[in-house]
C-alpha positions as CSV (number, residue, x, y, z in Angstrom):
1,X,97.5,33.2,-24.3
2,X,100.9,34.8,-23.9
3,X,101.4,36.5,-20.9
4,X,104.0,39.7,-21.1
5,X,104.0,42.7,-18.7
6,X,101.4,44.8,-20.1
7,X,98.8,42.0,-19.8
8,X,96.4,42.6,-17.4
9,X,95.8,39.6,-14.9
10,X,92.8,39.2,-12.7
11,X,93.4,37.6,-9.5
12,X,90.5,34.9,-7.8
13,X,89.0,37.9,-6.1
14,X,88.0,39.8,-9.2
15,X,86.9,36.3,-10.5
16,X,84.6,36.0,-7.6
17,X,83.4,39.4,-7.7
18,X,82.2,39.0,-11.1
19,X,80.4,35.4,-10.4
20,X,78.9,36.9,-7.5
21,X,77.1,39.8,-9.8
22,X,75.8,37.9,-11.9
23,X,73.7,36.9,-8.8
24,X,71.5,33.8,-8.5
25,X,68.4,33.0,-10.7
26,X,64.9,32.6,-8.9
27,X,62.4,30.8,-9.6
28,X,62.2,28.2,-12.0
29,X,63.6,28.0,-15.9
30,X,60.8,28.8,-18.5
31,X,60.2,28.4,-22.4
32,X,58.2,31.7,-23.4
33,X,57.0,31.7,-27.1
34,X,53.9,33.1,-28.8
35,X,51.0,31.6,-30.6
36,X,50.0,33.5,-34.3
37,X,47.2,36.1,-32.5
38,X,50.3,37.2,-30.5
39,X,49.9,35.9,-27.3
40,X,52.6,35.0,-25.2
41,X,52.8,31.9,-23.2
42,X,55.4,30.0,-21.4
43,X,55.8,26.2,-20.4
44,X,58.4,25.0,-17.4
45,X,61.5,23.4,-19.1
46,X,61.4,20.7,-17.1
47,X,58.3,19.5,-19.1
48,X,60.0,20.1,-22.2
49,X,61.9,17.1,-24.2
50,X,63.2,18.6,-27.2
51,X,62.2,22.3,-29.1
52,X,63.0,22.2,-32.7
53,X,62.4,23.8,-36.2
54,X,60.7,21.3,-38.8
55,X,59.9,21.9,-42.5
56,X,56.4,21.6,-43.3
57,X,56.8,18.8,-45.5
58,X,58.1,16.7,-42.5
59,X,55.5,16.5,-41.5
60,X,53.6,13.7,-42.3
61,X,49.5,14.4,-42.6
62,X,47.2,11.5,-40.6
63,X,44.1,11.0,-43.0
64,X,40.6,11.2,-40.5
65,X,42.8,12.2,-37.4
66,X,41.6,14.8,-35.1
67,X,41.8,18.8,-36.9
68,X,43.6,19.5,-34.4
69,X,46.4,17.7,-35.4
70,X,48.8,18.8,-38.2
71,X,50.4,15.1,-38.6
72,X,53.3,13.4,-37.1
73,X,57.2,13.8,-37.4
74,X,60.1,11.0,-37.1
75,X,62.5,12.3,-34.4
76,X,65.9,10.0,-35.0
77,X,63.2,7.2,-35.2
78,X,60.6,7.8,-33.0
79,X,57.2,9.1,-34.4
80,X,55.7,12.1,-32.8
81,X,52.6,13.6,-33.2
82,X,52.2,17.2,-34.3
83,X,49.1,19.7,-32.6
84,X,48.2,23.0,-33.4
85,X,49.0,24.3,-29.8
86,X,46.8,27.9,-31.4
87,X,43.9,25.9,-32.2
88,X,43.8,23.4,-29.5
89,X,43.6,26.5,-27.0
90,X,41.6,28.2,-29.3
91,X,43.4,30.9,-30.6
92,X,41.9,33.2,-32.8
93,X,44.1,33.3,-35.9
94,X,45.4,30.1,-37.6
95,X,49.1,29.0,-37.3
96,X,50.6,29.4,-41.4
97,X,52.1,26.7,-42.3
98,X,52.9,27.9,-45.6
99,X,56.4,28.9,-44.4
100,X,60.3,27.6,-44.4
101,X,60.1,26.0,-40.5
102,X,57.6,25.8,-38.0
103,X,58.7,25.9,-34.2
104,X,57.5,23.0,-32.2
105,X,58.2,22.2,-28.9
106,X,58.0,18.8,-27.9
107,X,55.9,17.8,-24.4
108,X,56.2,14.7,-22.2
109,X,54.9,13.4,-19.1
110,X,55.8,9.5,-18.5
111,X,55.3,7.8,-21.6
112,X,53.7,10.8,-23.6
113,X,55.3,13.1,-26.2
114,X,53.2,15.6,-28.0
115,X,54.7,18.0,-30.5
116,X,52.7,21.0,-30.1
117,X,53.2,23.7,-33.0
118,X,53.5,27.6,-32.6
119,X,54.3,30.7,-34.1
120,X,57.6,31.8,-32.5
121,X,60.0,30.8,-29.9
122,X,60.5,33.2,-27.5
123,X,63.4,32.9,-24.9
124,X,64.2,31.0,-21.9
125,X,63.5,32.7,-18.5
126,X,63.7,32.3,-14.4
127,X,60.7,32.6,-13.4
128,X,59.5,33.0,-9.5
129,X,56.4,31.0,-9.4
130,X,55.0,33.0,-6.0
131,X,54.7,35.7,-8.6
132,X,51.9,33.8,-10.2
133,X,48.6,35.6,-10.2
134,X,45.5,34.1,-11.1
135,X,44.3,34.3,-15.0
136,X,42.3,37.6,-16.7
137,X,40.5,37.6,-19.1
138,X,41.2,34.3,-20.5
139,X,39.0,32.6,-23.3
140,X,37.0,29.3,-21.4
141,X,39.0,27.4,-24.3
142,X,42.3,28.0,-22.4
143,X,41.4,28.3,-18.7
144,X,42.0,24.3,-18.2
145,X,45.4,24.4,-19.1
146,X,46.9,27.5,-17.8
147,X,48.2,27.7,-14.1
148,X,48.7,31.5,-13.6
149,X,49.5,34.5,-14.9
150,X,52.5,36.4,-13.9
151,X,52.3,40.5,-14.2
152,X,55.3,41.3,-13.2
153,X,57.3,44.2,-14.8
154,X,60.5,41.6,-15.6
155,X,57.8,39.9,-17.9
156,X,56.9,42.9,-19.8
157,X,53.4,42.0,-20.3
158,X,50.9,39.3,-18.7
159,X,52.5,36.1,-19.4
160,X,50.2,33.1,-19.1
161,X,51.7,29.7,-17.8
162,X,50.5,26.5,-19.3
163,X,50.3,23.0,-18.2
164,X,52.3,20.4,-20.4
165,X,50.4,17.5,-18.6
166,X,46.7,18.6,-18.7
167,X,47.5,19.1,-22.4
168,X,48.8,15.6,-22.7
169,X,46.2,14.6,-20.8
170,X,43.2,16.3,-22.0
171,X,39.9,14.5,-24.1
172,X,39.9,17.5,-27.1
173,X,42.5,14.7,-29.0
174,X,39.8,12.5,-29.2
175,X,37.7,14.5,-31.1
């Protein structure tokens, strides 16, 4: 940039002033995103390894694998498995799959990945865990995996926090 006299020029303290407003985040960073029936739900990024957009015809169907899975996807070589995140929690209305892309948003705890498929990414968000409330009026079909439930008015409506590991972990992918 050319500087002439009628350019304005900001000195350090008007620099500082401005970082300073944009204040500090609190809490900890959030993916929020919603499942087909509308709900919205949000993992902790630090749980998350990758969130992507696949075609439906990447992904690759499992014969006699567990209806809860959709099939698995190569991620620059690695094969990952694909879940219904709607239907593994029990959500009323189906995830379509007859679309251009499907959001998935990749999980992993030690030597775990799971791709778990949804309707929509939301956005990512601070959020003050000792703002977590407990859970109401939550199907038994989710209550093992979500840790709280924040109701706070920067969340717009009750926002349920799941548990990347107790998916990963959990027994319904056997069946």
């Amino acid at each position: 940039m050319v500087w002439n006299d009628d350019t304005p020029r900001r000195n350090s303290e008007d620099i500082t002033s401005d970082i300073e407003s944009i204040g500090t985040p609190e809490g900890e960073l959030h993916l929020r995103f919603f499942l087909p029936s509308g709900i919205e739900l949000a993992l902790p990024a630090t749980g998350i390894r990758e969130v992507m957009n696949q075609a439906p015809d990447r992904i690759t169907p499992i014969p006699n694998a567990s209806s809860l899975l959709l099939g698995t996807i190569n991620i620059r070589g690695q094969v990952i498995w694909v879940a219904d995140l709607g239907q593994f929690l029990g959500d009323p209305v189906a995830l379509s799959t007859q679309r251009a892309e499907i959001p998935i948003i990749a999980v992993e705890d030690q030597d775990m990945i799971l791709g778990l498929a949804i309707n929509q990414i939301g956005e990512m968000a601070w959020l003050d865990g000792d703002q977590l409330g407990p859970t109401l009026g939550v199907p038994d079909s989710m209550t093992t995996f979500i840790l709280g439930e924040w109701n706070a008015p920067y969340v717009n409506q009750s926002l349920r926090l799941l548990d990347p590991v107790r998916i990963l972990r959990s027994a319904r992918w056997a069946s």
